[in-house]
N, C-alpha and C positions, 0 to 999 in steps of 0.2 A: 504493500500500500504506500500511494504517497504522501510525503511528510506533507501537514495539512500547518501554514507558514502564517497566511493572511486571513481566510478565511475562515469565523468561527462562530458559534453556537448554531441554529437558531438562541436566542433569549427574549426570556420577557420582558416589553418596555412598556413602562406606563403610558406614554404618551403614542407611541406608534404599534402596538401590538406584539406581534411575533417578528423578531426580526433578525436578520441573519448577516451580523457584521461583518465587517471588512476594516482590516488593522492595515492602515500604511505608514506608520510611525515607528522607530525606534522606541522603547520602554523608556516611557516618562523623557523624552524629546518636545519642549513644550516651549511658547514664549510669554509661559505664566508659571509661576508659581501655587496657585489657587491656597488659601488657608483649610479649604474646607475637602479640597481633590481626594476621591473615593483614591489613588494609586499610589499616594503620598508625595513627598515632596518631590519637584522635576531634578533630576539630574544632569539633565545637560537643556540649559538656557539658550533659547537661538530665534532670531525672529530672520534668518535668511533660509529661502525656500530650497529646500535639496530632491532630487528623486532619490528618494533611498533606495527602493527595491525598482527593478524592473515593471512597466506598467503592464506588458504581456505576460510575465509570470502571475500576478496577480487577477490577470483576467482570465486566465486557463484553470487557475486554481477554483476560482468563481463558478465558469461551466462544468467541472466536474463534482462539483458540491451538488447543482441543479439537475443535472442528469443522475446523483444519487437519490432523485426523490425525495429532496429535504421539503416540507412544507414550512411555507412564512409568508408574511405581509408586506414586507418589506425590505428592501438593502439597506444597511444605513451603513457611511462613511462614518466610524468614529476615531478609530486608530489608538495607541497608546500612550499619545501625546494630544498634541492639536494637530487636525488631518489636515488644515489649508497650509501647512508647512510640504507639503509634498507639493515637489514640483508638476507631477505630473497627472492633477487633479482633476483637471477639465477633460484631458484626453481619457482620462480612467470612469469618469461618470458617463461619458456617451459611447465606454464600451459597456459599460453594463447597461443601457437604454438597449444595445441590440441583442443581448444575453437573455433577458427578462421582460414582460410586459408588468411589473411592480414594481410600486414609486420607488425610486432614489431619494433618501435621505440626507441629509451632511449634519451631522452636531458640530458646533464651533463655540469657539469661545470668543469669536468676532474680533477678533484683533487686526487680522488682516483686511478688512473689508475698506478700508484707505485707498488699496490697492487696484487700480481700474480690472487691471487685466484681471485679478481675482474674482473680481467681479462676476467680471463676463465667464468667468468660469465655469462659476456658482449659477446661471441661469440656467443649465442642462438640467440638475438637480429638482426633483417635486416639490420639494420639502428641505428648506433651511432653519435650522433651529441653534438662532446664536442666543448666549446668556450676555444679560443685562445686570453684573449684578454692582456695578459702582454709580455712583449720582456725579460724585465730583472726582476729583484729582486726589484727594485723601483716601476717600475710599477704596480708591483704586488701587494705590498704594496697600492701605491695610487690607484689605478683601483679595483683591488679584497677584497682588508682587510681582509684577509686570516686567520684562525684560526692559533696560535702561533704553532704550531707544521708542519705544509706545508712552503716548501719553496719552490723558482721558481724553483729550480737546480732538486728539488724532482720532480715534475710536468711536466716539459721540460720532462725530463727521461722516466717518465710512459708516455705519450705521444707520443713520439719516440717510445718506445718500442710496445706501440696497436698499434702502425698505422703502422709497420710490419709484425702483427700476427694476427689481425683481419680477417674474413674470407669475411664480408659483408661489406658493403656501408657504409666509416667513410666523416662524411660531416662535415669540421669545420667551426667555427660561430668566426668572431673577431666583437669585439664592438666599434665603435669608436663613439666618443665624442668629439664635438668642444673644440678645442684649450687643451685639455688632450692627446690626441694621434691620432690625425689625421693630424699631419705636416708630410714633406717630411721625417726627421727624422725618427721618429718613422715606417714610412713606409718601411724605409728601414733596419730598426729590424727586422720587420714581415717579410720580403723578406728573410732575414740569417736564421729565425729560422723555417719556412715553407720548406725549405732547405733539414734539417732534416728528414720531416715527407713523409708519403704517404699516400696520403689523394683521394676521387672521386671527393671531390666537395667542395668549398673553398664560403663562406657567409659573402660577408661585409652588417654590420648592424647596424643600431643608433638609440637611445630611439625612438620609437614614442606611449610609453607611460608613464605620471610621475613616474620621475627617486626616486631613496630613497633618492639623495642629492638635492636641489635645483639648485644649480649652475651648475650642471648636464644638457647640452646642446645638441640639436641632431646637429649631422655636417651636411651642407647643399649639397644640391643634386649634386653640380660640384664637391666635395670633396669626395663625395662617388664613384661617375663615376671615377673619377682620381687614386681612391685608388682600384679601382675594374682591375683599365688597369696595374699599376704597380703591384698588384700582382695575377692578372691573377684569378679576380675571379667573384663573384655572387652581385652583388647591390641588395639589395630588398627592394623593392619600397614598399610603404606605401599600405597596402590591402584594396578594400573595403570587408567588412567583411560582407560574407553572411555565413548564414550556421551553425549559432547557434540552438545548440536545447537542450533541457532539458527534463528527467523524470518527473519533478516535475507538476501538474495536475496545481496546482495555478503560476499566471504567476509572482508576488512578490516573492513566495520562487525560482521559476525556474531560477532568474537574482540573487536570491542571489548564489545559488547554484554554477552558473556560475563565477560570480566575485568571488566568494574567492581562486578561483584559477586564473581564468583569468581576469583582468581589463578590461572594457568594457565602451566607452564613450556615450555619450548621443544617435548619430544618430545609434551606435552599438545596445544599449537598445529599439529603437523606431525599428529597424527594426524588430528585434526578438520578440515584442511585436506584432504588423504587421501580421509577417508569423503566429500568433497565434490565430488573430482574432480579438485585442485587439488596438483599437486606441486612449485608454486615455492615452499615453505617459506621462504626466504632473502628473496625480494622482502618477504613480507608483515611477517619479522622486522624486516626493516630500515626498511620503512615507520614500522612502531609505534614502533622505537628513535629515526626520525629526531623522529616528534611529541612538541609539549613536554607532554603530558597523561596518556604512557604514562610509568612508572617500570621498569628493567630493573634485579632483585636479583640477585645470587650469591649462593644459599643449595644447602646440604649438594648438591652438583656439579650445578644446574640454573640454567639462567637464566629466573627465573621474570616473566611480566607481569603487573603491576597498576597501576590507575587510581594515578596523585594524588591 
């Protein structure tokens, strides 16, 4: 069998269904820091655009995931990093437009949408969903810890600017964090600079998987309700997560495969073991706990896995 490199679950997403990603990122290759990033902190800061992998290997690996009969809703571009770091994004979204008749996705963290040519990229795409989660220059700072060459006034701009010339579905995502920026305050940033944009569909969200800082808090469910009615948007409730699946034949590599892109907590892992056939939950736990490449969090009552 071949080594399965890019291409990985289907997984459950709250917001897009069943969906069957596609990693074109270096691990934690970002030009954010996030405080609150499900992968932890980014290890190599960079805001210039590289092709890392081949665009054709990634689209071969694609077609034969499809022809293995995977069911899903969706492709979504997310990568291990930020995926508008890959140079060779526009050309790899309108090869999956001929692979597949299901939307194309891009999660971003909107950094680069400055960028014309990015831009024009990002139009192939169904569905763009960058996050919004700074008001000002501070915030940005404290919430995103931004590669030294982005600033808010740059991001604000390309922001405005796609979300007037986009053709498809731009759905933005704010992150909010107890007692960081979920007071009335700050709520009322987000209102001024929402203002600006034109957007289909507005995402309020908060960790609910271990953040990269510790003091990193998810804001509680009357604060998200409250923040969803002042600015007129999406709460999303915590998933139960069905709908994991993997290439992978052995069910150890299948959960690693999964985690190093997606973190996944204990009754997440027992279920996908489950749908597989497999009811030694505890061996596999303990396997991953014993290797030194898995990290094991305690976040809000789960023991969650993810890569190093």
């Amino acid at each position: 069998m071949r080594d399965i490199n890019y291409v990985y679950g289907p997984v459950p997403s709250r917001r897009l269904g069943i969906s069957l990603g596609i990693s074109l990122i270096p691990k934690k290759v970002c030009n954010y820091s996030c405080i609150y990033c499900q992968l932890g902190r980014t290890d190599r800061m960079t805001n210039t655009r590289k092709l890392f992998y081949p665009v054709e290997e990634i689209l071969d690996e694609l077609e034969q995931t499809i022809k293995n009969g995977v069911e899903f809703d969706v492709v979504t571009i997310v990568g291990e990093g930020e995926p508008t770091l890959y140079l060779g994004l526009g050309e790899l979204i309108l090869g999956i437009r001929q692979k597949t008749d299901k939307p194309v996705a891009v999660i971003t963290n909107g950094a680069l949408l400055y960028d014309e040519h990015l831009r024009k990229e990002l139009f192939g795409a169904d569905i763009v969903l960058p996050t919004m989660d700074a008001y000002d220059q501070e915030s940005f700072k404290v919430i995103n810890r931004p590669h030294g060459s982005i600033t808010f006034k740059k991001i604000r701009e390309g922001l405005r600017i796609f979300s007037n010339e986009y053709p498809g579905q731009l759905w933005i995502e704010i992150m909010l964090m107890d007692g960081i920026n979920d007071d009335e305050d700050s709520l009322q940033h987000y209102l001024e600079e929402l203002k600006n944009l034109n957007y289909d569909r507005l995402y309020i969200n908060t960790p609910i998987r271990p953040p990269a800082e510790f003091h990193v808090k998810a804001s509680d469910f009357e604060k998200l309700k409250h923040a969803a009615e002042v600015l007129r948007g999406i709460s999303i409730d915590l998933l139960v997560s069905e709908g994991f699946q993997s290439d992978h034949i052995d069910d150890y590599e299948a959960i690693l495969s999964i985690i190093k892109r997606h973190p996944m907590h204990q009754y997440e892992i027992a279920g996908f073991l489950k749908s597989r056939g497999n009811e030694n939950t505890e061996a596999i736990l303990q396997r991953l706990r014993r290797t030194g490449t898995v990290e094991v969090v305690h976040y809000r009552g789960f023991d969650t896995y993810r890569l190093k």
